[in-house]
C-alpha positions as CSV (number, residue, x, y, z in Angstrom):
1,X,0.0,0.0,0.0
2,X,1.5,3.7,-1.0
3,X,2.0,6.3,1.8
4,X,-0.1,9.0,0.7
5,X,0.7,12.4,2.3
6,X,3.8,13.5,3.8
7,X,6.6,10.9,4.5
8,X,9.3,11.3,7.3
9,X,12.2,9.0,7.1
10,X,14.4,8.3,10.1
11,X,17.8,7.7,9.4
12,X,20.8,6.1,11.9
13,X,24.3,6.0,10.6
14,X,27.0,5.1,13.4
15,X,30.1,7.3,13.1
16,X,33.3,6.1,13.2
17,X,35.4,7.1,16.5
18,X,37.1,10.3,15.4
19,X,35.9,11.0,12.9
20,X,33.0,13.1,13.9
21,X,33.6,16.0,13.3
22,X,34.8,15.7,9.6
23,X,31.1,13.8,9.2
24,X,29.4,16.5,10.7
25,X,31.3,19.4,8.5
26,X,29.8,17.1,5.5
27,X,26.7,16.2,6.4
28,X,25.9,20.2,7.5
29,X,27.2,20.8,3.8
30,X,25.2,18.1,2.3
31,X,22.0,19.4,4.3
32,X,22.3,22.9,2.7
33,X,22.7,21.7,-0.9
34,X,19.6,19.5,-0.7
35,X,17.2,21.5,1.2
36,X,16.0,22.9,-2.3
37,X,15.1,19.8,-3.9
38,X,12.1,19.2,-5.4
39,X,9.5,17.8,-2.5
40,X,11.7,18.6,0.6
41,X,9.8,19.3,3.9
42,X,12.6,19.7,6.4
43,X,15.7,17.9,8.2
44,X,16.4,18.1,11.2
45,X,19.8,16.0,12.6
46,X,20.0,14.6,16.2
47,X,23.8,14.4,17.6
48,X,24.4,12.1,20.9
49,X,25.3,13.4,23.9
50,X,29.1,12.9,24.6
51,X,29.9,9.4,26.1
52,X,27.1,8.2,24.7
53,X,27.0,6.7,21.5
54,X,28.1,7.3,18.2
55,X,24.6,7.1,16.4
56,X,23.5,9.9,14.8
57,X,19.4,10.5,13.8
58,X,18.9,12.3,10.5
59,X,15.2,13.1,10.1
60,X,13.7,14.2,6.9
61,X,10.4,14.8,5.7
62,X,9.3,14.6,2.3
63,X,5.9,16.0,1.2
64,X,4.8,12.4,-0.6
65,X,6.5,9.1,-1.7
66,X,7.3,10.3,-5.1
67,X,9.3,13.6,-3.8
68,X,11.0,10.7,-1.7
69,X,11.9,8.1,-4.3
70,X,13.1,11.6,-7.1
71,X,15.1,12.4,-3.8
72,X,16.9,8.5,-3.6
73,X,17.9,8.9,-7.2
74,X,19.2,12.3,-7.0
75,X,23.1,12.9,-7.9
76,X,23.5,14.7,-4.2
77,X,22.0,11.9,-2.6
78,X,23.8,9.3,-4.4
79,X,27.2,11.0,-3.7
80,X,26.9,11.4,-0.2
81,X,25.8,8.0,0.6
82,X,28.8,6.6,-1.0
83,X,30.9,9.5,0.9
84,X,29.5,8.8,3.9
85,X,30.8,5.5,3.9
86,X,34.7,7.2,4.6
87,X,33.0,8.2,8.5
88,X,30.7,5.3,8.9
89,X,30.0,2.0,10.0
90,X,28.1,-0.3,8.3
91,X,25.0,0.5,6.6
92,X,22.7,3.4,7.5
93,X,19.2,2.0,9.4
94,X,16.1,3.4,8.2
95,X,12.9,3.8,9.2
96,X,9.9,5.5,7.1
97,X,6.7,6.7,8.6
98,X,3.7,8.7,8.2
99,X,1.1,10.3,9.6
100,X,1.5,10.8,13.7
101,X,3.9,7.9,14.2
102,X,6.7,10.1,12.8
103,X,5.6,12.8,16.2
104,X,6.3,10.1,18.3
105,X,10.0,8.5,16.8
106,X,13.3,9.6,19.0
107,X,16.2,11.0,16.5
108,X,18.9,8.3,16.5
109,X,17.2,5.8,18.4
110,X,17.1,2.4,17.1
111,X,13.5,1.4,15.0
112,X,10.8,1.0,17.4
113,X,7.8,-0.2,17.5
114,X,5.4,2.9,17.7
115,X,3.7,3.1,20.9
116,X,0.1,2.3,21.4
117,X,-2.5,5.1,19.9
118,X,-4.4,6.0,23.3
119,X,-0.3,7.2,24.4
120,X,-0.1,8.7,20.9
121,X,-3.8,10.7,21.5
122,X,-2.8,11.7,24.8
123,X,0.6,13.5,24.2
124,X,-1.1,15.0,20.9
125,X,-3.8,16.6,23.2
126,X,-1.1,17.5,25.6
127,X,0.6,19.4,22.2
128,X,-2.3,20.9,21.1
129,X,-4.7,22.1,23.7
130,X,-2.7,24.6,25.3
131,X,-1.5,25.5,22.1
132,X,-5.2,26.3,20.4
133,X,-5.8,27.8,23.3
134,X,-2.8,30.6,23.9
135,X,-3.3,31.0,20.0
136,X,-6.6,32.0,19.9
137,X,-6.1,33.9,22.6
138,X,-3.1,35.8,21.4
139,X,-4.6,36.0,18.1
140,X,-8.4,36.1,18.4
141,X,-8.8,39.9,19.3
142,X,-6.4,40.8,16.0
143,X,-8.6,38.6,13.9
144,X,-12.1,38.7,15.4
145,X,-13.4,40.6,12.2
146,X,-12.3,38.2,10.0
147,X,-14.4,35.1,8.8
148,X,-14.5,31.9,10.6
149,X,-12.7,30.3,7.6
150,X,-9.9,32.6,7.4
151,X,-9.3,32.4,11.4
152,X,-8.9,28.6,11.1
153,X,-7.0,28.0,8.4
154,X,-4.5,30.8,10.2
155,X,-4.6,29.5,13.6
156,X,-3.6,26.0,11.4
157,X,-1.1,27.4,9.3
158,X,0.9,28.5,12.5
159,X,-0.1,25.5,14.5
160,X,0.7,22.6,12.1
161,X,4.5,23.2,11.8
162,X,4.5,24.5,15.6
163,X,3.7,20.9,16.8
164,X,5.3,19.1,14.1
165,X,8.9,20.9,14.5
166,X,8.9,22.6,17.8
167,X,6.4,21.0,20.4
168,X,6.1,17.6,19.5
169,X,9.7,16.6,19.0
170,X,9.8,18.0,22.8
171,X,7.3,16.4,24.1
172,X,8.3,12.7,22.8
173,X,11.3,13.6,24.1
174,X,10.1,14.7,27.6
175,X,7.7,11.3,27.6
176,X,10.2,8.8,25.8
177,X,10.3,6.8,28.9
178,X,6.4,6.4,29.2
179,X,5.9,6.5,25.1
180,X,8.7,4.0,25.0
181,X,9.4,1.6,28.3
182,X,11.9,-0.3,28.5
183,X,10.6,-4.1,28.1
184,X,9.2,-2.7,24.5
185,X,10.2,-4.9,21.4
186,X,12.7,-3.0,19.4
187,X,13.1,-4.9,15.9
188,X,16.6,-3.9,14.1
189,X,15.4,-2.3,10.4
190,X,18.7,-2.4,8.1
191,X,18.5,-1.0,4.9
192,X,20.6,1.7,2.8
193,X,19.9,5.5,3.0
């Protein structure tokens, strides 16, 4: 069955000791010559702490399968995966999702299994609540003239990318312990970048 709608692909690669930050120069440099291809949502790159590992998340989103598959046969993206190799161990692990399971995936993490919807629906309403609310209410007096129609779809226009790139991504982290507990099944997804 074909994703329809935005795609988000996690990405793992596992740097070789040393040599992070020449893999960090490129992949910063990579980042900026791809952000204008055709499709591209957004990438955001999660670095370990010190000490603790050596996997690095790369999170893109793509706005639909196809942007996705023009992006895997790109010449940028078929140079650095090669390059890459020079800094890297083994294969890159990837994960694709889509829809709300992509809120609720931790940056460099291995693949997990998402966590149950009612956990999913609770954190969302946690997201968007107080956010809806301290919108409208720092918005609603500007806009009360305008119609209905034109208040939503402006309230949505900020608060779509405010929980996909700024609160959500916070909160998972904040609840990764109860999103994601310990005794959960994590099944190892291999696969090039």
């Amino acid at each position: 069955m074909e994703i329809q709608g935005p795609v988000t692909v996690n990405i793992t690669r596992i740097v070789k000791p040393g040599c992070e930050e020449p893999f960090e120069k490129e992949l910063h440099e990579y980042i900026q010559r791809t952000l204008n291809l055709p499709g591209q949502l957004g990438v955001h790159v999660m670095k370990p702490a010190a000490g603790t590992s050596r996997d690095y998340g790369i999170v893109r989103k793509f706005a639909s399968r196809a942007a996705l598959d023009e992006y895997r046969k790109s010449r940028e993206y078929l140079e650095w995966s090669e390059g890459a190799r020079i800094y890297t161990e083994g294969d890159a692990r990837l994960e694709e999702l889509s829809g709300l399971e992509s809120w609720f995936t931790l940056p460099g993490a291995k693949t997990m299994v998402p966590p149950p919807k009612y956990k999913m629906a609770t954190l969302t309403l946690l997201g968007v609540y107080p956010s809806i609310t301290l919108l409208s209410r720092l918005l609603g007096p500007p806009i009360k003239g305008w119609p209905g129609w034109t208040q939503g779809l402006l309230l949505n226009l900020i608060l779509v990318p405010l929980l996909t790139w700024v609160i959500m991504p916070r909160l998972s982290r904040l609840f990764a312990g109860w999103l994601f507990p310990k005794e959960q099944a994590v099944r190892p997804n291999r696969a090039s970048p």
